[in-house]
C-alpha positions, 0 to 999 in steps of 0.5 A: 655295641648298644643298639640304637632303638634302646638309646633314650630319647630326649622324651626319655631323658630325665627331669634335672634336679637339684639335691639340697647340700645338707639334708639331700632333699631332691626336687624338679630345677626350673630354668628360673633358678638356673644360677641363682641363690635358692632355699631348700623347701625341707631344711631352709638351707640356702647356696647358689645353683651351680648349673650355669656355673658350671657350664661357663666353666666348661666353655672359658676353660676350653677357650683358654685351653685353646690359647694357651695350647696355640700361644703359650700364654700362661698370663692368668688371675685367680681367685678362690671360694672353696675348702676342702676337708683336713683329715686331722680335724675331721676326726677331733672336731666337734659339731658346730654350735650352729647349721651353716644356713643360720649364718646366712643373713648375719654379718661377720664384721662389715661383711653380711653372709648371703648364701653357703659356698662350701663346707668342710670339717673346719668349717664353711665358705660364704658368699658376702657383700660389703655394703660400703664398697659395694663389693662381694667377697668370700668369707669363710668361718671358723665357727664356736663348738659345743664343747672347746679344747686340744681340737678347736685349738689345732683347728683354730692353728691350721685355719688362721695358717692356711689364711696366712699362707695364701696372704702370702703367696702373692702369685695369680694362680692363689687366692688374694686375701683381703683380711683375717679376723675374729668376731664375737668368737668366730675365726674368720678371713675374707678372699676375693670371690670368683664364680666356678668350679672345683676341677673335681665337680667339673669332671663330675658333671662333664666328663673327662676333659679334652686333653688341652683343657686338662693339661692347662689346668694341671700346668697353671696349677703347678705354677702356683705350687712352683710359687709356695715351693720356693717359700718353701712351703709345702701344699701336702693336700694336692687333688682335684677338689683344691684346683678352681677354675673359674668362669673366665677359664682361669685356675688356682690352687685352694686349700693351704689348711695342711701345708707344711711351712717354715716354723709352721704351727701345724703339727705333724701327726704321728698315727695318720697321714695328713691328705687326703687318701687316694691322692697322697703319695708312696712317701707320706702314705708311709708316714714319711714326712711330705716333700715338694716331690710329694706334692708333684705326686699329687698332680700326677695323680690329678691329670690323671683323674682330668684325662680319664675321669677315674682315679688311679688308686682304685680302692673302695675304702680309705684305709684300702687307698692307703695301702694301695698307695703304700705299695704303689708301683712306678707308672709305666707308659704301657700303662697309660692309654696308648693314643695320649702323646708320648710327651704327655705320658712321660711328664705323668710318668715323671710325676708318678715315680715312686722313688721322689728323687725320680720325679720333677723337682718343681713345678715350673718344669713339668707346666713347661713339658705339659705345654711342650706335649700340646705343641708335638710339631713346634719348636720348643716353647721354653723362651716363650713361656718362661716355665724352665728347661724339660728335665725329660727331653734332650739338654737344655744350652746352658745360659751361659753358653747362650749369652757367650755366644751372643756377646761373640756375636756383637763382637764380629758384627762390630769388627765387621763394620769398623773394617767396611768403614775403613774400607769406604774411606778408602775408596773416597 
């Protein structure tokens, strides 16, 4: 146990700082920038301070986690500003022909770019404006390379795909998109801009979440995965950097640039698999093609990051988390810490089967035991929240059952009151 006199003392404790995101230059952070639009003194790059953000994040998403964990509600909205890296392109594509910050103060159609958001291999995120309505946005490009080919056009495919997809998705745990688009050259589409954190940076900067926090998260994301499956479509890059939470406590999954869909455009990739390593499962590490299961693998793998703040597929390299992952062993209880719920443990174990057969077949079903294992003392929430029957605990009446016996109800209380009335006429 540390002893108290070498704890550090607030004297002792570090000035915060802010580190550019593109040339990693670190400076003192004022309170006057908290939370504002700034520019890096070395480079010119320009993106918001997330400080702020980040604790209203915190704060909403555990009054949200509260109320969902005493009321089971789960009536959320959502909105999205974040990419995150498609391994497929990032090893094809060529630089961009221009740095992010010299996008900042152009226009892109009607909309005028304000700062960087966000950046992946295929490109990055802005915050806009729309001078007309008076409405921010958020726009992210698919800029012009130096040199074009096979790579741009399977870049421009999985781009135009993931803006389709998520136009598609009308759920409130997905991104409304407003348009998409070309401009002198450049692939762009435009979303509603929400204010907040990847679960990833969260985690990053706060810690591992309370235990309702991380289960509200990963439920109202698998609603919204629930959603794409019964179009079935497959998300194939499920991790904490694809689930936003905004300032208002609400989540939605990000990212549709990898999924598999019905005559979808993406190609398959024969020499790598597509997701990110540390967060696929056994199956596509394997080279197998993805599943609905592979996708519940992935928020197996991501409640377990929430809860604890490590991964579980531990190795140093990616080419060693893959391996990992291609010898993955099923998760067992005795493998999670022992204080969780046993509710908790058997939905992470159900996730994190090797075998896909073993594990939840949508959605819906494990949102409903993560909202059953904050609520060990109650009756079952099923009716309540409308997320579907456990597939881990007890059998479920069936609805036929229940509205037999319903309809057997009506008829004895009405055989019931003909026979009182008879019975009153009667006695007159």
């Amino acid at each position: 146990m540390q002893n108290e006199s070498t704890e550090p003392t607030p004297q002792e404790a570090p000035a915060p700082t802010l580190k550019c995101p593109r040339c990693r230059a670190k400076y003192p952070a004022s309170a006057e920038i908290d939370g504002k639009r700034v520019r890096c003194p070395t480079c010119g790059h320009v993106w918001r301070d997330q400080r702020r953000q980040t604790r209203d994040v915190a704060g909403a998403l555990g009054h949200a986690a509260d109320a969902w964990a005493e009321l089971g509600s789960t009536a959320v909205g959502a909105v999205d500003h974040a990419s995150t890296v498609a391994q497929l392109v990032a090893r094809t594509r060529k630089r961009e022909a221009f740095p992010a910050s010299d996008w900042v103060g152009r226009h892109i159609g009607r909309y005028e770019l304000k700062a960087v958001l966000g950046q992946g291999a295929m490109g990055y995120v802005y915050e806009a404006h729309v001078k007309e309505l008076d409405r921010n946005a958020a726009i992210k490009l698919l800029p012009r390379l130096r040199t074009a080919g096979d790579a741009d056009t399977i870049g421009e495919k999985m781009f135009l795909q993931e803006a389709r997809v998520a136009a598609k998705l009308q759920h409130p745990n997905i991104v409304t998109i407003f348009e998409v688009g070309e401009f002198d050259g450049v692939y762009y589409y435009a979303m509603e801009l929400v204010h907040g954190s990847t679960l990833l940076d969260l985690v990053k900067r706060c810690g591992p979440l309370p235990m309702s926090n991380a289960c509200y998260v990963v439920a109202h994301a698998a609603r919204a995965l629930a959603a794409a499956h019964r179009r079935s479509i497959v998300h194939r890059d499920v991790k904490p950097g694809n689930i936003m939470i905004d300032v208002e406590g609400r989540v939605k999954v990000t990212d549709f640039g990898l999924a598999d869909v019905p005559d979808g455009s993406v190609p398959e990739s024969g020499s790598m698999a597509l997701g990110t390593p540390g967060w696929i499962s056994p199956e596509v590490a394997r080279q197998q093609k993805a599943s609905m299961e592979s996708d519940i693998y992935g928020l197996g793998l991501t409640l377990y990051y929430a809860l604890t703040g490590d991964r579980l597929i531990k190795a140093t390299s990616k080419s060693g988390m893959i391996e990992q992952q291609k010898d993955a062993r099923d998760v067992r209880h005795e493998d999670l810490p022992a204080e969780w719920p046993d509710r908790l443990k058997d939905a992470i174990v159900q996730c994190l089967h090797v075998d896909p057969r073993d594990r939840y077949h949508d959605g819906d079903t494990l949102a409903a035991d993560l909202a059953r294992a904050m609520q060990p003392n109650q009756a079952d929430l099923t009716g309540t929240l409308d997320l579907g029957p456990s597939t881990i605990r007890g059998t479920p009446i069936p609805r036929w059952f229940a509205w037999s016996a319903f309809g057997a109800l009506i008829f004895v209380a009405a055989i019931l009151a003909i026979w009182i009335l008879q019975a009153l006429k009667v006695g007159v």
